[in-house]
PLY file of the C-alpha trace (Angstrom):
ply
format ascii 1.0
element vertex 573
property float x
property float y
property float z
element edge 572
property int vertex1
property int vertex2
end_header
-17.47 10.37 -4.19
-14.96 7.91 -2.43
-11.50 10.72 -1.74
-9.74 7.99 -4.14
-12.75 8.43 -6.91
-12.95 11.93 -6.59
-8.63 12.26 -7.13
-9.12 10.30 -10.45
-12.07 12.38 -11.38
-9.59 15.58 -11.05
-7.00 13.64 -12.61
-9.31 13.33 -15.44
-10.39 17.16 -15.68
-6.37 18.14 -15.42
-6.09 16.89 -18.66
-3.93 13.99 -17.07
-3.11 11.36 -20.15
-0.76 8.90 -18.65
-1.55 6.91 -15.06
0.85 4.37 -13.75
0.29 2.19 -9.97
1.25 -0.55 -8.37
-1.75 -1.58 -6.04
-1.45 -0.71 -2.36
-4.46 -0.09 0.28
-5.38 3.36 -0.02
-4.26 4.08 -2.89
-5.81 1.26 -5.18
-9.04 2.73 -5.92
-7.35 5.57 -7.31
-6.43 3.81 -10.44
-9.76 1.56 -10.60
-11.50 4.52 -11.31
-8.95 6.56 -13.36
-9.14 3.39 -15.75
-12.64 4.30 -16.35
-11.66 7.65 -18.33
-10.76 6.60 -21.92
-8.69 9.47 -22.45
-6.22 8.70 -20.15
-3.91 5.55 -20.24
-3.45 3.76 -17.20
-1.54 0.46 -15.66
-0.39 -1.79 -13.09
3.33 -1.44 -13.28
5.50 -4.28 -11.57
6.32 -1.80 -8.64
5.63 1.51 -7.76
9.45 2.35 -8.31
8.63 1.18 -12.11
5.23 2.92 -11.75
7.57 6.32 -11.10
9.41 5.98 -13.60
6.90 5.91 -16.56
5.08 8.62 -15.08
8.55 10.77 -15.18
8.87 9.22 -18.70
5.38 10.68 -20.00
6.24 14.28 -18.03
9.47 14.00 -20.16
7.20 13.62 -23.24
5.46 16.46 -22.42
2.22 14.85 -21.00
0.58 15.30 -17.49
0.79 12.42 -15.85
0.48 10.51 -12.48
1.91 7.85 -10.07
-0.18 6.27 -6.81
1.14 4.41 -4.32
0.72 3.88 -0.12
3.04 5.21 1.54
5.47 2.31 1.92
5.50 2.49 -2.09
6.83 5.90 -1.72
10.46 4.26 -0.52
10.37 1.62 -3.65
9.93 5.27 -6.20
12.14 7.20 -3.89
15.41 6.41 -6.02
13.70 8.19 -9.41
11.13 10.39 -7.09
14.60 11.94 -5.53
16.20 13.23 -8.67
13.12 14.21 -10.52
12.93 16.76 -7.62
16.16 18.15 -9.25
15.21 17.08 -12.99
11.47 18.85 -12.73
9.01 18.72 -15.56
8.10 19.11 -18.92
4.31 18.16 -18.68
2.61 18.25 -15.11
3.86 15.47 -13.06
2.19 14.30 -9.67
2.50 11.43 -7.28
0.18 10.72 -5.03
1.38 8.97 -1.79
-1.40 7.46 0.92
-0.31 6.99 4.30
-2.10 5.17 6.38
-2.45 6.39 9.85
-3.84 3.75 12.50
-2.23 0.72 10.00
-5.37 -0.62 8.50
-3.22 -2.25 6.40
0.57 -1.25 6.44
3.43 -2.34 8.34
4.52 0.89 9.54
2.65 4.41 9.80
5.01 6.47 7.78
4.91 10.27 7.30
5.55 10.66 3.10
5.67 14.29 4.10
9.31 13.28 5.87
10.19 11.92 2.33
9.00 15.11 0.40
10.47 17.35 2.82
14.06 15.57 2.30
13.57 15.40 -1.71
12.82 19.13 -1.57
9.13 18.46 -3.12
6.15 20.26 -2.83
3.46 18.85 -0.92
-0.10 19.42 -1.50
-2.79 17.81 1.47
-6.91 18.13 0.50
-9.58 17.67 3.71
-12.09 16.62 2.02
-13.31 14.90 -1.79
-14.31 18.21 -3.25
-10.99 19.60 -2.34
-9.05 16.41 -3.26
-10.75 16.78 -6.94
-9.84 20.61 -6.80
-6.25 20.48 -4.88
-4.93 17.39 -7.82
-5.68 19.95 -10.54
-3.71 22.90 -8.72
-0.91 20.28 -8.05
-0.76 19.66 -12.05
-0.22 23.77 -12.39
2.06 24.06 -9.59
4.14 21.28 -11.24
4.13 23.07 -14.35
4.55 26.85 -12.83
7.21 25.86 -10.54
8.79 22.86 -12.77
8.77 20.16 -9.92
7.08 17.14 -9.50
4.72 17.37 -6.29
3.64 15.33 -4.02
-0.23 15.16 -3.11
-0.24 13.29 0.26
-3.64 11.75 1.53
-4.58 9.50 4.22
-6.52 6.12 4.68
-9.14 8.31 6.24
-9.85 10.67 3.39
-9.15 7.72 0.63
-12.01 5.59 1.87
-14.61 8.34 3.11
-17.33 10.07 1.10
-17.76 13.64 0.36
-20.28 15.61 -2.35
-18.37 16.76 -5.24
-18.47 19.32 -7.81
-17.93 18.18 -10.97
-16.17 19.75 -13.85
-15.57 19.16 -17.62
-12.37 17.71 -18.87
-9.41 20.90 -20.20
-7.44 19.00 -22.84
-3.74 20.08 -22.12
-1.70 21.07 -24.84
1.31 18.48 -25.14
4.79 20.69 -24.79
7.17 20.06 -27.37
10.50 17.50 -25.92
13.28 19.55 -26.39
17.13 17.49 -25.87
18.26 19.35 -22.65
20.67 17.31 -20.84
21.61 19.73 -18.83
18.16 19.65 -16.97
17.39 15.77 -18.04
20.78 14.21 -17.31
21.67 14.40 -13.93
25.06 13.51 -14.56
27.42 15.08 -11.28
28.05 18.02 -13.00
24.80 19.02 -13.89
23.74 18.07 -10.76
25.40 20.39 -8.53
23.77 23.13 -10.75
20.14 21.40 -10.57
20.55 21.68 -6.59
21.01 25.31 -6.38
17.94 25.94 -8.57
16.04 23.54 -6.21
16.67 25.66 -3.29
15.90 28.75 -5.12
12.29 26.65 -5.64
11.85 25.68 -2.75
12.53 29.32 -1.33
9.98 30.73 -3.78
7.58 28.33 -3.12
7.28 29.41 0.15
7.38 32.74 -0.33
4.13 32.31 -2.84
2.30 29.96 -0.72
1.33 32.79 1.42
-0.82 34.17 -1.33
-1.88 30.67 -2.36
-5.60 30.34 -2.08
-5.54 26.83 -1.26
-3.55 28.07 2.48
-6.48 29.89 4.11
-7.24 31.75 7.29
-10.62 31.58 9.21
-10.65 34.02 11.97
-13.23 33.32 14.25
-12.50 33.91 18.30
-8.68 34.99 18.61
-8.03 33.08 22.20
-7.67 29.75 19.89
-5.61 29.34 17.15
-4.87 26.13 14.99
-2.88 25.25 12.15
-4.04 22.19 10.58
-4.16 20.50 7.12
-5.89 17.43 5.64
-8.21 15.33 7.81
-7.29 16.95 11.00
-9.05 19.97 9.66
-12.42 18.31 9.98
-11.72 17.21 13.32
-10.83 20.83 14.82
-13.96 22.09 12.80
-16.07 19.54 14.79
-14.19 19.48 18.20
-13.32 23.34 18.22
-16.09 25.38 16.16
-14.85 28.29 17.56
-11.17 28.22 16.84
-9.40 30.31 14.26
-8.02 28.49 11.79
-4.80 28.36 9.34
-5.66 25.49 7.34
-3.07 25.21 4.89
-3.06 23.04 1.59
0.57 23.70 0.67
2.30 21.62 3.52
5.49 21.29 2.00
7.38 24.20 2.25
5.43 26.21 4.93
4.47 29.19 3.47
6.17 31.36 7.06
4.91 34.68 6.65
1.40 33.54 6.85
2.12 31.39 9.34
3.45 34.17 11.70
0.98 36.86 10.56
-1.76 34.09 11.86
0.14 33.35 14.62
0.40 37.17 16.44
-3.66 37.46 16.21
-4.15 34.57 18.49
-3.47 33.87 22.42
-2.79 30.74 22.32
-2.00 28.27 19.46
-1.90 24.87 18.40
-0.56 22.97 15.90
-3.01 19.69 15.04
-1.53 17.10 12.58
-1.42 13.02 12.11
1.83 11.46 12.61
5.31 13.06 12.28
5.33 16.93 13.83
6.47 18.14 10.57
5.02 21.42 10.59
5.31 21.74 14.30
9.17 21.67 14.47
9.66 24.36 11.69
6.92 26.40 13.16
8.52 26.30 16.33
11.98 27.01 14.87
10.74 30.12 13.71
10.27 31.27 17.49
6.74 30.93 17.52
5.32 29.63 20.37
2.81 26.61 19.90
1.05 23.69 21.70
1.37 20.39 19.83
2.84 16.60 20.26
3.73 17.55 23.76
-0.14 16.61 24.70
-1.51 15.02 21.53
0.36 11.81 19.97
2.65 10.94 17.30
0.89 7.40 16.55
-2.59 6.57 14.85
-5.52 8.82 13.83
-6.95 11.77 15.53
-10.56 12.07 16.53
-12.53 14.95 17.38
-13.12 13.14 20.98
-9.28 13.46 21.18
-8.83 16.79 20.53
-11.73 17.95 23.06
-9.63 15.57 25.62
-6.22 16.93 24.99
-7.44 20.73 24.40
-10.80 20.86 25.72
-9.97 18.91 28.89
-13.67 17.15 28.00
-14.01 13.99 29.93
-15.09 11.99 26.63
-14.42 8.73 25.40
-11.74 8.05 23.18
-12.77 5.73 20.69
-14.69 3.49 22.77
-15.16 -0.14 21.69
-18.59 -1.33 20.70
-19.97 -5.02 22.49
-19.06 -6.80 19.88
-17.05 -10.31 19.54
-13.31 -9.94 18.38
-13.08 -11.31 14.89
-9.45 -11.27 13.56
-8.41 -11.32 9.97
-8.43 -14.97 8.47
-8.02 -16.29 5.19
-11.14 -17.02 3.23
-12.91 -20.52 2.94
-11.21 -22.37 0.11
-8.13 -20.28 -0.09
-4.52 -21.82 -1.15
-2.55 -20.55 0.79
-4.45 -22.69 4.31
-3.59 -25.49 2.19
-0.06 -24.51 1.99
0.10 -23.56 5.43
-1.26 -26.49 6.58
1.19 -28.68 5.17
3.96 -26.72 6.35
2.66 -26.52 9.87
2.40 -30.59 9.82
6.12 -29.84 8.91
7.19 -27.71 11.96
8.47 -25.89 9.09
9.51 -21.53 9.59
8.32 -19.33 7.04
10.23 -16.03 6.42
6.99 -14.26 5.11
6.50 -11.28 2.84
3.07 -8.93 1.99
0.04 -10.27 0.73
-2.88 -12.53 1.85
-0.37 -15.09 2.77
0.96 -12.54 5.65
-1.66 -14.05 8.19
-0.14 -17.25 8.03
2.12 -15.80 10.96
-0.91 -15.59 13.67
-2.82 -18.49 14.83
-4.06 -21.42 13.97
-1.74 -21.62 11.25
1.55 -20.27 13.14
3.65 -20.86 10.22
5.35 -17.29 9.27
8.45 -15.68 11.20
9.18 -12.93 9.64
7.60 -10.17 7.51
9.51 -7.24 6.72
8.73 -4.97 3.21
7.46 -6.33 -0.52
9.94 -9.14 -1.72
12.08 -9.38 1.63
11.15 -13.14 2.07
13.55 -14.63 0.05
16.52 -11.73 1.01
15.64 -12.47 4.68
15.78 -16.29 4.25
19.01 -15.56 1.85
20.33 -13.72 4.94
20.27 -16.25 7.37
21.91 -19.24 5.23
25.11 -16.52 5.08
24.88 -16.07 8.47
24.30 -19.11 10.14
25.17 -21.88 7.13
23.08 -24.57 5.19
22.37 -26.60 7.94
20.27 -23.10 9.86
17.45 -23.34 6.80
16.59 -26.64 6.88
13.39 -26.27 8.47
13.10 -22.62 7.03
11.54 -21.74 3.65
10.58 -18.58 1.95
7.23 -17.62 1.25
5.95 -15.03 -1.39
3.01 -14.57 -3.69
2.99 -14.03 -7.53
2.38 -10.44 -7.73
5.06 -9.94 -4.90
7.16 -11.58 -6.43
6.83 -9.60 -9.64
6.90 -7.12 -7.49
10.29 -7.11 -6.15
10.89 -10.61 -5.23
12.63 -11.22 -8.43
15.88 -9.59 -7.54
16.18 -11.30 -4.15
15.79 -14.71 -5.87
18.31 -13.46 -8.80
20.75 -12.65 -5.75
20.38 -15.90 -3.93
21.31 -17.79 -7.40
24.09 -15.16 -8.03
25.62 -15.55 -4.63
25.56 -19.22 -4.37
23.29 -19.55 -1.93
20.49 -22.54 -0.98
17.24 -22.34 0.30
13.86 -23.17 -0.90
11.53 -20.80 -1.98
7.57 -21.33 -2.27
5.63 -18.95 -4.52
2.23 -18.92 -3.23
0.83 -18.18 -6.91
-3.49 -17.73 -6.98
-3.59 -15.72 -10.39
-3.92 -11.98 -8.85
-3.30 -9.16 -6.37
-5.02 -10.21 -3.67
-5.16 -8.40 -0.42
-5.65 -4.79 -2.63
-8.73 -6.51 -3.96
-7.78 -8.49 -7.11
-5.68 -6.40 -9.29
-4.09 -7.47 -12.01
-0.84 -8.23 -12.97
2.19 -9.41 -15.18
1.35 -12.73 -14.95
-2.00 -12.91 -15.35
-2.49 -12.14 -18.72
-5.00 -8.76 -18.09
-3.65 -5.29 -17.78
-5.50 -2.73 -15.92
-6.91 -1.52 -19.33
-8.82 -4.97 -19.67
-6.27 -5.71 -22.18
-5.51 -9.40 -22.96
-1.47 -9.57 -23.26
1.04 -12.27 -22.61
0.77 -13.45 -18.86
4.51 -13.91 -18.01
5.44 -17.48 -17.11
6.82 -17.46 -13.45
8.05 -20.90 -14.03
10.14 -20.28 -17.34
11.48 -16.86 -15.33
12.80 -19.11 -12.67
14.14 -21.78 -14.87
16.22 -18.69 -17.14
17.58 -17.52 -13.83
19.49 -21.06 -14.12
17.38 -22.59 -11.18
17.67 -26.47 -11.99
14.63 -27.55 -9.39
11.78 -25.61 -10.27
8.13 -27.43 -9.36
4.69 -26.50 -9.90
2.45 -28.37 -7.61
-1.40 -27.79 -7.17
-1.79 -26.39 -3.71
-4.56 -28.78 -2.76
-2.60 -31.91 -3.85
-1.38 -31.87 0.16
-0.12 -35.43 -0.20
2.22 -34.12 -3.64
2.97 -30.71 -1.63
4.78 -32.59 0.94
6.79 -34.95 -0.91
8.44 -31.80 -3.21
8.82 -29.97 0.25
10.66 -32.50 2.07
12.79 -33.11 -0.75
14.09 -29.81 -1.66
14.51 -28.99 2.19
16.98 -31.53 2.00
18.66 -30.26 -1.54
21.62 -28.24 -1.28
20.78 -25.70 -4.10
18.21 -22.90 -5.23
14.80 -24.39 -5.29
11.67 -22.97 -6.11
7.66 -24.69 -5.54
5.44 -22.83 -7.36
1.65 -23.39 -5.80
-0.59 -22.88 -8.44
-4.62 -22.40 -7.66
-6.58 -19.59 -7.93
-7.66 -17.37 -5.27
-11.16 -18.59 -3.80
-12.53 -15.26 -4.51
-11.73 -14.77 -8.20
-15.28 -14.09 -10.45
-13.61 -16.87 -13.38
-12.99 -19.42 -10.06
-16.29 -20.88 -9.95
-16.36 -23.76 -7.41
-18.62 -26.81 -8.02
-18.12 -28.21 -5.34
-19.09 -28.18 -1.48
-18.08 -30.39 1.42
-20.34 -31.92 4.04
-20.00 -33.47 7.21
-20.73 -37.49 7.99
-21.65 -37.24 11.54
-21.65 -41.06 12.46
-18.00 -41.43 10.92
-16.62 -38.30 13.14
-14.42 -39.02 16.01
-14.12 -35.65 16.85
-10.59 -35.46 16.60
-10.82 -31.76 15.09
-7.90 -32.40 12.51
-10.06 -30.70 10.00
-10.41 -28.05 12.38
-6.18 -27.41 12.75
-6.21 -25.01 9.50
-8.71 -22.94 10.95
-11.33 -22.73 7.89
-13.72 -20.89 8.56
-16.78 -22.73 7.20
-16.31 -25.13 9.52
-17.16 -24.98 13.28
-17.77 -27.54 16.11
-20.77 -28.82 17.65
-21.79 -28.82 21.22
-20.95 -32.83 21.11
-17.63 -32.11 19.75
-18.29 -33.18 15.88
-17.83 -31.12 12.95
-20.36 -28.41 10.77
-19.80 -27.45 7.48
-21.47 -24.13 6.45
-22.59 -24.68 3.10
-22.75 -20.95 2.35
-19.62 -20.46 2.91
-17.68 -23.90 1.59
-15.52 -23.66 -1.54
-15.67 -27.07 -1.84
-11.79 -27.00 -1.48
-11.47 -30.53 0.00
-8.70 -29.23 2.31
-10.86 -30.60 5.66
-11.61 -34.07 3.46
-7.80 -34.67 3.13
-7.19 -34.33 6.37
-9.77 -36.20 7.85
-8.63 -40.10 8.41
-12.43 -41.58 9.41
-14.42 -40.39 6.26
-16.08 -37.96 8.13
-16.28 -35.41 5.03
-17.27 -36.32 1.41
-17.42 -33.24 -1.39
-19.63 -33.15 -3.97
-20.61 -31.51 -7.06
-23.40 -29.02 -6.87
0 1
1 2
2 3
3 4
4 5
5 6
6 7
7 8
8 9
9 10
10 11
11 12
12 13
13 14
14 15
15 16
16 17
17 18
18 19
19 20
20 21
21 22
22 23
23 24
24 25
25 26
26 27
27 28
28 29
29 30
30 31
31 32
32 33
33 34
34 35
35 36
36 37
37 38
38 39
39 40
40 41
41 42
42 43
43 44
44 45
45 46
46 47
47 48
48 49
49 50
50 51
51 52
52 53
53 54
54 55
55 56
56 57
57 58
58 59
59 60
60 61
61 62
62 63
63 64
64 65
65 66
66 67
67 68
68 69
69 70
70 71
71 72
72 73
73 74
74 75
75 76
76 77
77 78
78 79
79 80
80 81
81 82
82 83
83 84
84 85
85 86
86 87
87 88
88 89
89 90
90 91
91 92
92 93
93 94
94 95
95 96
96 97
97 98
98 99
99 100
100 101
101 102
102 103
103 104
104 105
105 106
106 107
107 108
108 109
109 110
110 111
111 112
112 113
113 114
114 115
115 116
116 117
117 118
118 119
119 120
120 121
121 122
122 123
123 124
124 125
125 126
126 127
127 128
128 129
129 130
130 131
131 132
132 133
133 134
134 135
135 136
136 137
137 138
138 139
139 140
140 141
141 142
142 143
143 144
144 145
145 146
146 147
147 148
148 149
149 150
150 151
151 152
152 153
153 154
154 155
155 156
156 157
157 158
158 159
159 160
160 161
161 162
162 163
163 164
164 165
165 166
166 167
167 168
168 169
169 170
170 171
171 172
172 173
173 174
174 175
175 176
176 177
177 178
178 179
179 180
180 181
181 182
182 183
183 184
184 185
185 186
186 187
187 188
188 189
189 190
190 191
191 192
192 193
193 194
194 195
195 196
196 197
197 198
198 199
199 200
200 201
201 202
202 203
203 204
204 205
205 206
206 207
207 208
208 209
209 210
210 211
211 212
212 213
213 214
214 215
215 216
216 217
217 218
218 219
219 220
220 221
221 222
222 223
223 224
224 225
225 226
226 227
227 228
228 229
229 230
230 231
231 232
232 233
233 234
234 235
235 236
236 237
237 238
238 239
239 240
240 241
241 242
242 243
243 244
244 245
245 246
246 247
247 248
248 249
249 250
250 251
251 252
252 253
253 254
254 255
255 256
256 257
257 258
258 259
259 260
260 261
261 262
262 263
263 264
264 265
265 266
266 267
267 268
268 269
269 270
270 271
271 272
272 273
273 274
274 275
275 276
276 277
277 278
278 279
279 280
280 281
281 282
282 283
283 284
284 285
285 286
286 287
287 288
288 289
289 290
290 291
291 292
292 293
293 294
294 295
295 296
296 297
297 298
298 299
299 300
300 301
301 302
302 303
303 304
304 305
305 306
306 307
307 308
308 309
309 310
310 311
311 312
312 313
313 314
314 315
315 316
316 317
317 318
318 319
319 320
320 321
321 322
322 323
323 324
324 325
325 326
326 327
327 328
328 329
329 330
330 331
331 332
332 333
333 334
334 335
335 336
336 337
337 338
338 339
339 340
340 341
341 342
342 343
343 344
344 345
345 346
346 347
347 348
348 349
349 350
350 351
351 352
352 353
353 354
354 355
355 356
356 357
357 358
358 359
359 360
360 361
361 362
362 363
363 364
364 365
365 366
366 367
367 368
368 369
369 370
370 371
371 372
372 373
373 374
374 375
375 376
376 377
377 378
378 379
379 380
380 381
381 382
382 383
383 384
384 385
385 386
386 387
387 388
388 389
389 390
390 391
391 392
392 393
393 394
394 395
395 396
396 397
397 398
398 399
399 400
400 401
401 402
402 403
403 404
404 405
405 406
406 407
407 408
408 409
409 410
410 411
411 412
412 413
413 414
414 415
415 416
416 417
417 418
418 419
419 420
420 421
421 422
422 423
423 424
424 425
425 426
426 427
427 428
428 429
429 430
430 431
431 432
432 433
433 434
434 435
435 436
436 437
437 438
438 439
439 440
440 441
441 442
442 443
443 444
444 445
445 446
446 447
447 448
448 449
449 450
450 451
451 452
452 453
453 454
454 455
455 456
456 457
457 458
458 459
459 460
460 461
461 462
462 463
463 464
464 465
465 466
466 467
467 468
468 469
469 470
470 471
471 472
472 473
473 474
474 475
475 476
476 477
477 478
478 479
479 480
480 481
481 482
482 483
483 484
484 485
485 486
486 487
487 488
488 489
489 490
490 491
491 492
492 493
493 494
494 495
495 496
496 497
497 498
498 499
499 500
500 501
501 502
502 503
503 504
504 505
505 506
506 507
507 508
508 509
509 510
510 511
511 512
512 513
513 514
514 515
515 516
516 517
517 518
518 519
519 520
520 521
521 522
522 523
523 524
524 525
525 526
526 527
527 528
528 529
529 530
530 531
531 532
532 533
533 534
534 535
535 536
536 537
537 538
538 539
539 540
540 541
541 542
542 543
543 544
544 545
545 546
546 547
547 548
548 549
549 550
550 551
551 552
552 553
553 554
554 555
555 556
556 557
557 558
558 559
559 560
560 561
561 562
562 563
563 564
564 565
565 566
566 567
567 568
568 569
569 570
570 571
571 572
């Protein structure tokens, strides 16, 4: 099993009956396959912030339940995820945060462990899929035991890599009764100050038990090396030093100390190997125990076996050495709406204050249309911002740009506060029906929940319009010619204005193209305007004319439009 498939597969056998997500690569398989156990209800929540708090909600009930996000989702829960910590449980309650060391897909390579450490949370880290099936259901108990929500932290690397796994048959959880408490549920300032204290005494306890915890283990093999390690880095010490002794330790979050210094007076000399922040390194080192860490390994990207035989070995090896292979960037697919968009707004010279999704690649080039890019739902803020700052006349040749689900997501609330404060600006919501970058998730607004439920798909134009936006549009994102009439125009509006680009994503199952686009060599005059958006399916000859790849065309028409000479016809297939 995938580490993600193998999480939901313990989620199932914990007895887990409510799952809520936003989408976010790694954590988006997580849900895919938890949806795939009847017994447990699961959904895409607007934001992972929402997502938290209907997993606290269910805990409340008396369920076990769960909430998945990346990493960067962690900081849109942390406002519930902070005072659960001093809340705790009533059924099980675990969130599952994915960082994503390396960025294969974030825009920064945050250490959740940082966040769980300052909400006083427990923090559970599996090495491998078995464990990550086994550790989830000991997370559910510790929640319960201990009354805390925990964290189970997991990286990109264990997420998307394979592992055998044991399976197990499903223990249905008794529900506990709700009993009105509010001095545990109402964290009012008064019972607050109370809550803390007991936190502490948690915390304190927590550590004290971890030593005893069979999920912190030693392996004593030659006593020269020592290594404390959790997660992924375990497999790469097992690899790189076979001969080590090992403290590999499952509970991360609070350090379970007198282990950690029993292990640490029957080696010589030892290191401390973990991705990212030096979390465990600092405290261990606080203690007065000497250990090798950060000061020869690194605080950014992955870790390697090759880079631990470098750093500790003194091995003259290659650190991830790159293959012969041509560069190939991230582009948009053939046929997608958002090149459309992009295309127009580049004929424009117009700045984009960008947000996350799909659409984010519209910053690089050919395209070279986005300026900014921030967090989910910062487009319109940013672009809000700068008309404060600098005054109407600054945004004229700025607009922002954000996609449905993003929107949803959290762009809402920046568009509310640009109507609320007075503001003008013109915002385009790149809307193509789904989720895209995390693979085509539903949401809100597309009329499917993650259940495979049909439900009412929420109208992003009529949301807009109750907001008391007069100059809301819905334009088809091929119609270029339409596009950049209503974009000139409500550049030069001084108001709120919103363009709402409808048209599937190219890569949706129920968008079905019929159509593909072919080249007319004798009408070409190579003057590569087709070429400007940077599609893809379509390359250039040795005599400077045009190719279409008919196995890749979407039969868009984007390249037609733009072509002056007749040089491209589309047909139906």
């Amino acid at each position: 099993m995938l580490g993600n498939e193998a999480i939901a597969r313990g989620v199932y056998e914990a007895g887990v009956k409510v799952s809520a997500a936003y989408p976010g690569t790694p954590s988006t398989e997580i849900s895919e396959n938890i949806v795939k156990y009847p017994e447990i209800y699961a959904e895409w929540s607007p934001n992972e912030k929402v997502a938290m708090e209907v997993a606290i909600g269910a805990s409340t009930a008396g369920v076990r339940s769960i909430a998945s996000m990346k990493h960067v989702g962690v900081n849109v829960a942390s406002d519930p995820l902070f005072t659960a910590s001093y809340v705790g449980v009533n059924g099980g309650l675990v969130i599952v945060a994915a960082d994503d060391p390396g960025l294969y897909s974030s825009q920064n390579e945050q250490d959740s462990r940082c966040v769980a450490r300052t909400a006083q949370l427990p923090v559970i880290e599996p090495s491998d899929s078995n464990e990550a099936k086994e550790f989830i259901k000991k997370a559910f108990n510790l929640s319960e035991e201990y009354d805390t929500p925990v964290m189970f932290r997991i990286t990109t690397r264990l997420a998307h890599s394979q592992g055998v796994v044991e399976l197990g048959e499903r223990i249905e959880v008794e529900d506990k009764p709700y009993v009105r408490d509010i001095q545990k549920n109402v964290m009012m300032p008064g019972m607050a100050r109370k809550k803390h204290i007991l936190v502490e005494q948690r915390m304190k306890r927590l550590a004290a038990d971890g030593c005893t915890m069979d999920i912190n283990r030693v392996e004593m093999r030659d006593p020269s090396v020592g290594v404390i390690t959790s997660g992924i880095p375990y497999q790469y010490v097992r690899e790189a030093l076979p001969n080590a002794s090992v403290l590999k330790l499952g509970l991360v979050n609070p350090l379970p100390r007198k282990l950690i210094e029993d292990f640490a007076a029957k080696v010589d000399t030892l290191y401390v190997i973990e991705e990212l922040e030096p979390l465990m390194e600092e405290q261990i080192k606080s203690w007065g125990i000497k250990a090798i860490g950060k000061e020869i390994l690194t605080v950014q990207g992955e870790y390697s076996a090759n880079m631990l035989r470098r750093a500790i070995l003194k091995q003259d090896v290659e650190i991830d050495a790159p293959y012969e292979v041509p560069a190939r960037p991230p582009i948009l697919c053939p046929g997608c709406p958002h090149r459309s968009v992009f295309s127009v707004l580049q004929k424009l010279h117009i700045h984009g204050a960008g947000d996350i999704g799909c659409y984010t690649l519209g910053a690089v080039a050919p395209l070279n249309v986005m300026d900014t890019n921030l967090c989910m739902g910062a487009s319109i803020s940013t672009l809000h911002g700068m008309e404060k700052a600098k005054g109407k006349e600054y945004i004229k040749d700025w607009v922002a740009l954000i996609g449905d689900s993003t929107f949803l997501h959290t762009g809402v609330n920046s568009l509310m506060n640009m109507v609320y404060n007075q503001g003008t600006g013109t915002v385009i919501i790149l809307d193509n029906s789904t989720t895209g970058m995390t693979g085509h998730q539903d949401h809100a607004a597309t009329g499917k929940t993650l259940m495979g439920e049909t439900v009412y798909a929420i109208n992003i134009y009529h949301l807009c319009k109750a907001m008391g936006i007069e100059n809301v549009y819905e334009v088809d994102a091929f119609d270029t010619a339409t596009l950049e009439e209503v974009i000139r125009r409500e550049l030069a509006r001084d108001a709120v204005s919103v363009i709402i680009t409808k048209s599937p994503c190219a890569l949706l199952k129920t968008n079905v193209s019929h159509k593909k686009c072919v080249a007319i060599p004798e009408n070409c005059k190579k003057c590569g305007m087709c070429l400007v958006p940077g599609c893809p399916a379509i390359t250039k000859a040795a005599d400077g004319s045009v190719v279409i790849d008919d196995t890749m065309c979407n039969g868009c028409g984007l390249c037609m439009q733009r072509c002056k000479f007749g040089a491209i016809a589309c047909h139906e297939i």
